[in-house]
C-alpha positions, -999 to 999 in steps of 0.1 A, spaced: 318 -167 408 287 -155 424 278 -124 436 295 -123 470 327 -131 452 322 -170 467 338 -192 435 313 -220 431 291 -203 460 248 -201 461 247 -158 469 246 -169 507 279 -153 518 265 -116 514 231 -93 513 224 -68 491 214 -33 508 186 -13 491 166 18 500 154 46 484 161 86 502 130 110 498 122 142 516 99 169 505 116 201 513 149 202 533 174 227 541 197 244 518 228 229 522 251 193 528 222 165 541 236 129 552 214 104 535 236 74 538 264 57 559 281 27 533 295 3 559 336 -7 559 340 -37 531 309 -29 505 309 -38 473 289 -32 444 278 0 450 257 22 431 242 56 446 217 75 416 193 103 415 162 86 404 146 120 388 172 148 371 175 178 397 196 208 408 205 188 434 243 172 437 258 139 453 284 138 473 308 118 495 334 123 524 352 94 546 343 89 577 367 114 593 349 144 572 372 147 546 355 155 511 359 132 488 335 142 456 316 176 457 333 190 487 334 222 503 309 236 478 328 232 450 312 209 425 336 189 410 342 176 374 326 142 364 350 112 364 368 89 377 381 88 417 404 69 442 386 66 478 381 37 505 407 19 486 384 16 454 378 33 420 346 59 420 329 69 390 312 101 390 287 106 364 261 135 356 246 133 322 240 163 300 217 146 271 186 168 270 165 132 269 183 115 301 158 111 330 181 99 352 200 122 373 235 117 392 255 88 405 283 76 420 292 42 410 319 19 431 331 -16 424 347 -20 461 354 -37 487 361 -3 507 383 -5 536 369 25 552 332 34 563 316 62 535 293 89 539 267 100 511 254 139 511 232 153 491 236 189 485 198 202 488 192 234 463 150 216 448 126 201 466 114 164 465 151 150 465 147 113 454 180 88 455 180 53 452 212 31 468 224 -4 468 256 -21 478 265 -55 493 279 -67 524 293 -100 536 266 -115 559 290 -108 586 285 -72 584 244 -71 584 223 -77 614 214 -112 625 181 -109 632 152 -108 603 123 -89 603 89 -108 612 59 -108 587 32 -88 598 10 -121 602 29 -133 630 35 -103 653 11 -97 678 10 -70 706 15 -78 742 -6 -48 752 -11 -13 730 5 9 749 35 -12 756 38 -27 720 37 8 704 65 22 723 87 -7 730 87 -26 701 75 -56 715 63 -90 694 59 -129 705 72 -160 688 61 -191 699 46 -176 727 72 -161 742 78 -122 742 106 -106 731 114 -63 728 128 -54 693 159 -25 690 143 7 688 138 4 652 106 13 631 90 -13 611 88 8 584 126 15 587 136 -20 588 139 -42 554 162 -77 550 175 -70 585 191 -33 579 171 3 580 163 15 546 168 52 539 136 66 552 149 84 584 147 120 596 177 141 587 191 143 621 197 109 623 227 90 616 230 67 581 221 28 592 241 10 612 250 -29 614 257 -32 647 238 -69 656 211 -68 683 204 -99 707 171 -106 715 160 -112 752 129 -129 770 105 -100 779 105 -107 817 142 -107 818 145 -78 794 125 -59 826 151 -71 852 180 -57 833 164 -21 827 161 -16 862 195 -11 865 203 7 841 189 43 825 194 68 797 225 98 798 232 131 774 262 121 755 265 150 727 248 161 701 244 146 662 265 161 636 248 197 623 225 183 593 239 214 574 276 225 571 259 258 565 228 279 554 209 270 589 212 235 596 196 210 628 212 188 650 199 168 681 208 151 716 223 122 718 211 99 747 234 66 756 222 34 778 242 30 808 247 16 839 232 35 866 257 32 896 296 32 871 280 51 837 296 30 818 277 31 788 264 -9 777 241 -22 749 210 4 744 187 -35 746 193 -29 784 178 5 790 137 10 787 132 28 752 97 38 768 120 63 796 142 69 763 141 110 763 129 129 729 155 139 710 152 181 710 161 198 676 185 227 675 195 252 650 232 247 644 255 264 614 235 293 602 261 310 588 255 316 548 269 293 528 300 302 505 289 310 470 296 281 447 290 277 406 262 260 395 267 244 359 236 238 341 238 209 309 255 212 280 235 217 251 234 200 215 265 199 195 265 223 169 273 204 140 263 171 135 295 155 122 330 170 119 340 200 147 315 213 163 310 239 199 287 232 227 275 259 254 260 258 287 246 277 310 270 286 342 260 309 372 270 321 409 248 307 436 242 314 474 227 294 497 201 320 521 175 306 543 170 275 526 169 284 493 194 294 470 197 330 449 219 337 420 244 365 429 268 381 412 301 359 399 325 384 418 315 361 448 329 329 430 362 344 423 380 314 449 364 289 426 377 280 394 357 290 369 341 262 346 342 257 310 307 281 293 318 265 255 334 230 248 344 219 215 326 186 200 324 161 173 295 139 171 314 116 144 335 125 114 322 134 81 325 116 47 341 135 22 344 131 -15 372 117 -35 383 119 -69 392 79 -76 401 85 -118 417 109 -137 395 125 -170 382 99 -193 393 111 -231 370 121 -250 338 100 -261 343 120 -298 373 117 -323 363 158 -332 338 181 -326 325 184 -293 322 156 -265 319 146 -232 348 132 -208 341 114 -175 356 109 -140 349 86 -109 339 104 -80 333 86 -46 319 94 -13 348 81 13 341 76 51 366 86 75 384 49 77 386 52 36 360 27 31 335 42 -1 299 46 12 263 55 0 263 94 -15 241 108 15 266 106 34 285 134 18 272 167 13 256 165 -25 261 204 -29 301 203 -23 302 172 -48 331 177 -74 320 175 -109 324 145 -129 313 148 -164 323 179 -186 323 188 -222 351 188 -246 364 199 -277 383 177 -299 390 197 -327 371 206 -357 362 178 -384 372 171 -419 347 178 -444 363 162 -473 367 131 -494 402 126 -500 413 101 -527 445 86 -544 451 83 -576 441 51 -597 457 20 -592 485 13 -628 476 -18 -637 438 -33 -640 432 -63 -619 430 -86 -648 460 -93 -671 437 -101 -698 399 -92 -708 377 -79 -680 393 -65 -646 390 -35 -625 413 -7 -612 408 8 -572 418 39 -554 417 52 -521 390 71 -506 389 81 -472 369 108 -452 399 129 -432 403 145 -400 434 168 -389 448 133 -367 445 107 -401 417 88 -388 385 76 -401 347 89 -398 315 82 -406 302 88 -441 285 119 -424 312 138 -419 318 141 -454 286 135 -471 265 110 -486 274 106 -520 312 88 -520 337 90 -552 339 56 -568 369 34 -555 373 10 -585 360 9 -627 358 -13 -653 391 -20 -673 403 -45 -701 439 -52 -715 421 -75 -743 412 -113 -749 424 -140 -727 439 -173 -738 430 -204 -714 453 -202 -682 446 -207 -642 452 -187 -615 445 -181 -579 410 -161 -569 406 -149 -533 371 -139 -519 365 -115 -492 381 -118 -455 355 -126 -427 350 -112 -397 378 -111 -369 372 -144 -349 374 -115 -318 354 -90 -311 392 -73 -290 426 -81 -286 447 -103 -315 423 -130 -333 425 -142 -368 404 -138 -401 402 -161 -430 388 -162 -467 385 -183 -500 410 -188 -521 401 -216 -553 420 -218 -588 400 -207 -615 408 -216 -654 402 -182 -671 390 -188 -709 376 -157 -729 353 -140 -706 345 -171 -684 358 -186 -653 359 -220 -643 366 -236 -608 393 -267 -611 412 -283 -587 441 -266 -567 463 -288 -581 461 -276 -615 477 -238 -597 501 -260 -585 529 -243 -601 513 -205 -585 522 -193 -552 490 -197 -533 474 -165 -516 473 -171 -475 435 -183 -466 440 -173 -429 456 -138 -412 460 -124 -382 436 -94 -371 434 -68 -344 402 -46 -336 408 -28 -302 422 -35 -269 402 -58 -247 408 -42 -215 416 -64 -185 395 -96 -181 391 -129 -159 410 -155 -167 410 -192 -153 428 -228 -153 410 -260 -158 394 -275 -123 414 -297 -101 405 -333 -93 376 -336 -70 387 -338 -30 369 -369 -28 354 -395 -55 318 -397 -41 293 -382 -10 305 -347 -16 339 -331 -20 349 -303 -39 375 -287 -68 392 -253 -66 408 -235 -98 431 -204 -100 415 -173 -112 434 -140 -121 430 -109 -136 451 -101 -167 453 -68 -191 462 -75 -228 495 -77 -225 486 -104 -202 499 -91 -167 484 -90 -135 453 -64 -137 431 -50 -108 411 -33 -132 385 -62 -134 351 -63 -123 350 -79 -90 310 -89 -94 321 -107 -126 350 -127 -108 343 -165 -117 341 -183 -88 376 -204 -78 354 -237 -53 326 -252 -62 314 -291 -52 317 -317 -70 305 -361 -69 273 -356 -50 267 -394 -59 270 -418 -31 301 -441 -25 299 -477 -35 314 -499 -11 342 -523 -31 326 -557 -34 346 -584 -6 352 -616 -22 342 -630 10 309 -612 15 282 -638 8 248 -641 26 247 -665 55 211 -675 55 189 -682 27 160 -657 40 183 -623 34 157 -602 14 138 -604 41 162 -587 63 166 -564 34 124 -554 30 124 -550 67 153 -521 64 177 -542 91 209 -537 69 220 -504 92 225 -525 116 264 -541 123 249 -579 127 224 -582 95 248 -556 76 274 -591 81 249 -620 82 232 -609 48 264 -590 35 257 -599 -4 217 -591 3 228 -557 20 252 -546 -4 232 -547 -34 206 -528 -12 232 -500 -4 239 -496 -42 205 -492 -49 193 -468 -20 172 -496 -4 172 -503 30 196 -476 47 165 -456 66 143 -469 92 
């Protein structure tokens, strides 16, 4: 789709119309800058440089469509010509730009474009297209190839050659006249460009026709003010100078063309209306916030306009001085865990918490985006309780370890707290009561029994593992000890060498299966595994670190295939390892021809680049 709207089409079914309006000083009030022809599209009407001036529009029978009747309306969105208009004027301090009135089109009725003059140097930029059907024929000529019939004539008539032959232009300026349409640069009394399509005539006969025809009064412009002192001038029409029937304007002599005379029309004062000035910053950067602006009562007096009191305003509605904003939503801070316990068993500790900074879709972002000074707590001392200071002990064991000469007999001493739990040495002192001495229920005679040495270490550091020790039969004779075999304590029950142990909970932790069967054997495939989080009692757990997660894909035989050997793959001629050195076996004929020669080649990486 191109431009014009053409499916497939080269931009040749339409023009685009462009033209800039700019005056110095015009009179307060409603100025016509712009007639928008009956089935534009594309159109977009913008204040090049941010002013007190306003845009409007009205159809062609006078009816206000934006800005109207000096009331300035809202911006947004509006239903005219059969099309949607947006009406925009931005309030951002750092905008440049000023108003504009946007359309997508086609219109089915002809628009008119006002400016409502209040500061000098107006400047608005336009640009719409128009099916070639709708813009004049003709084209303008480069200034290389026009050249004057005579000074005089040339200046007032228009006149240029072609080929030799002379021809007299509409009474257009030059300067007016860009890609066959006027641009914007006329005086305000005239009318918005038209599209009406000239013909061009030979110069003599052009001279036969005006003889018979001449120039009439037929009215007067439209006022270039609705109030506030505005202009208007005469309107002179070609026609035919024995029925007055008014014909093509190419007919009459724009040389005998009379001077259109300016009169002061509409100098009424214009009704007081509310000028709203732009709203400032929003108050709070993120969260609710109020933004003001500045709203007054204007008049319109002898082209300029004064601010009066807002009494005169009081058949407008009054607009908005404060607006409530929001910029974006703040982050707040969330409490994600409940109080750790705490990190002593007595005395005094700390406890913990998890604090987050939470965006306002829940998603946990950097701190800076919360406010540090409203951030909740989340460490805190506590008291456990006071601690023992005592060695508590039980009495001795009854019988000595030994049932005959040297043994020992134990007790139990433990450092206490009020909760029956252990602590370090510190907490009760340095010097610790004895737990076992010396005892002796006589000599011995020779007998065997079962010795046990100390437990190892847990084979865990958490959750359920296993311990183990020594156990060896010892013959006992007098005071000495001798290892024998295990068979003479045969007849003893043997002490258990292994036990089961527990130190602490493990907390949740990854756990995997083994890895699948490769995807494919060789040249690259890959294995997958199942990976879960489990707590001790081995259910599911989200409690697991997600940067520790093993990963569940990873690739597997890199190595390249090896084609099965073919029982009837044998080398054709008797010169195949030269086909092989000169790297031929990638393609389909020597690959066949020298199939032995090519396969070994393949196996061993020779011969597969050129």
């Amino acid at each position: 789709m191109d431009r014009c709207g053409v499916c497939g089409g080269d931009n040749s079914a339409c023009e685009t119309i462009t033209g800039t309006f700019k005056r110095s000083i015009l009179s307060v009030g409603y100025h016509k800058i712009l007639e928008i022809p009956k089935g534009a599209t594309k159109i977009n009407i913008t204040e090049m440089v941010k002013s007190k001036n306003y845009l409007a529009l009205r159809n062609h029978h006078g009816e206000p469509l934006i800005n109207g009747n000096w009331a300035i309306d809202r911006p947004g969105i509006f239903t005219a010509a059969g099309t949607t208009v947006t009406y925009r004027r931005p309030n951002e301090i750092s905008t440049k730009a000023g108003e504009s009135i946007i359309a997508e089109g086609p219109t089915n009725e002809v628009l008119d474009v006002y400016v409502i003059y209040q500061q000098p140097h107006p400047s608005v930029h336009y640009e719409y297209i128009l099916p070639r059907d709708n813009v004049f024929s003709i084209q303008p000529i480069p200034n290389s190839d026009i050249q004057p019939l005579g000074e005089a004539l040339s200046s007032q008539l228009g006149v240029y050659t072609e080929n030799g032959q002379g021809y007299i232009l509409p009474d257009v300026n030059g300067e007016n006249f860009v890609n066959g349409v006027h641009t914007n640069q006329f005086p305000p009394e005239q009318a918005a460009p038209t599209t009406e399509t000239y013909e061009l005539y030979p110069l003599e006969e052009r001279r036969e026709r005006q003889t018979a025809y001449n120039w009439k009064h037929a009215g007067m412009t439209e006022c270039s003010a609705t109030c506030g002192k505005g202009s208007q001038f005469l309107i002179f029409v070609c026609v035919e100078r024995i029925t007055h029937e008014q014909v093509s304007e190419n007919l009459c002599d724009v040389a005998m063309r009379p001077t259109p005379k300016e009169e002061t029309c509409n100098s009424q004062p214009c009704p007081a209306f509310w000028d709203v000035g732009e709203w400032s910053e929003c108050s709070k950067t993120c969260g609710p916030g109020i933004q003001h602006r500045q709203v007054l009562c204007r008049q319109a007096y002898s082209n300029q306009t004064t601010t009066v009191h807002p009494h005169r305003c009081h058949h407008l509605e009054t607009p908005e001085t404060t607006s409530t904003c929001q910029l974006k939503i703040c982050s707040e801070w969330q409490i994600h865990t409940d109080w750790t316990s705490c990190s002593v068993p007595c005395g005094v500790g700390q406890r913990t918490r998890d604090i987050k900074c939470v965006d306002n879709l829940g998603d946990v972002v950097d701190d800076e985006e919360c406010n540090l000074n409203l951030k909740p707590e989340d460490s805190e001392n506590c008291d456990a309780g006071p601690c023992a200071r005592s060695w508590f002990l039980t009495d001795w064991s009854e019988r000595c370890s030994a049932k005959c000469g040297n043994g020992t007999q134990t007790r139990g001493v433990v450092c206490l707290m009020n909760h029956i739990s252990s602590l370090p040495l510190e907490g009760c002192g340095n010097e610790k009561p004895m737990e076992s001495m010396p005892c002796n229920l006589g000599l011995c005679n020779e007998k065997v029994e079962w010795f046990t040495g100390p437990w190892d270490q847990c084979s865990t550091e958490c959750g359920n593992g296993t311990k183990s020790r020594s156990v060896v039969c010892l013959k006992r004779s007098n005071s000495s000890l001798v290892v024998v075999e295990p068979s003479e304590c045969s007849r003893l029950e043997k002490p258990a060498t292994e036990n089961n142990c527990y130190l602490k909970k493990c907390g949740a932790k990854w756990f995997t299966t083994e890895w699948s069967a490769c995807s494919k054997p060789c040249e690259g495939g890959y294995r997958v595994r199942e990976v879960r989080c489990l707590a001790d009692d081995m259910t599911q757990s989200g409690s697991c670190d997600p940067f520790l997660m093993p990963e569940d894909r990873e690739e597997c035989n890199f190595h390249q295939c090896i084609p099965e050997i073919d029982e009837n793959c044998r080398d054709m001629y008797f010169n195949c390892n030269v086909v092989v050195q000169a790297r031929l076996c990638i393609y389909s004929y020597y690959k066949t021809a020298c199939c032995a020669s090519c396969t070994k080649a393949i196996r061993k990486g020779v011969g597969l680049r050129r």
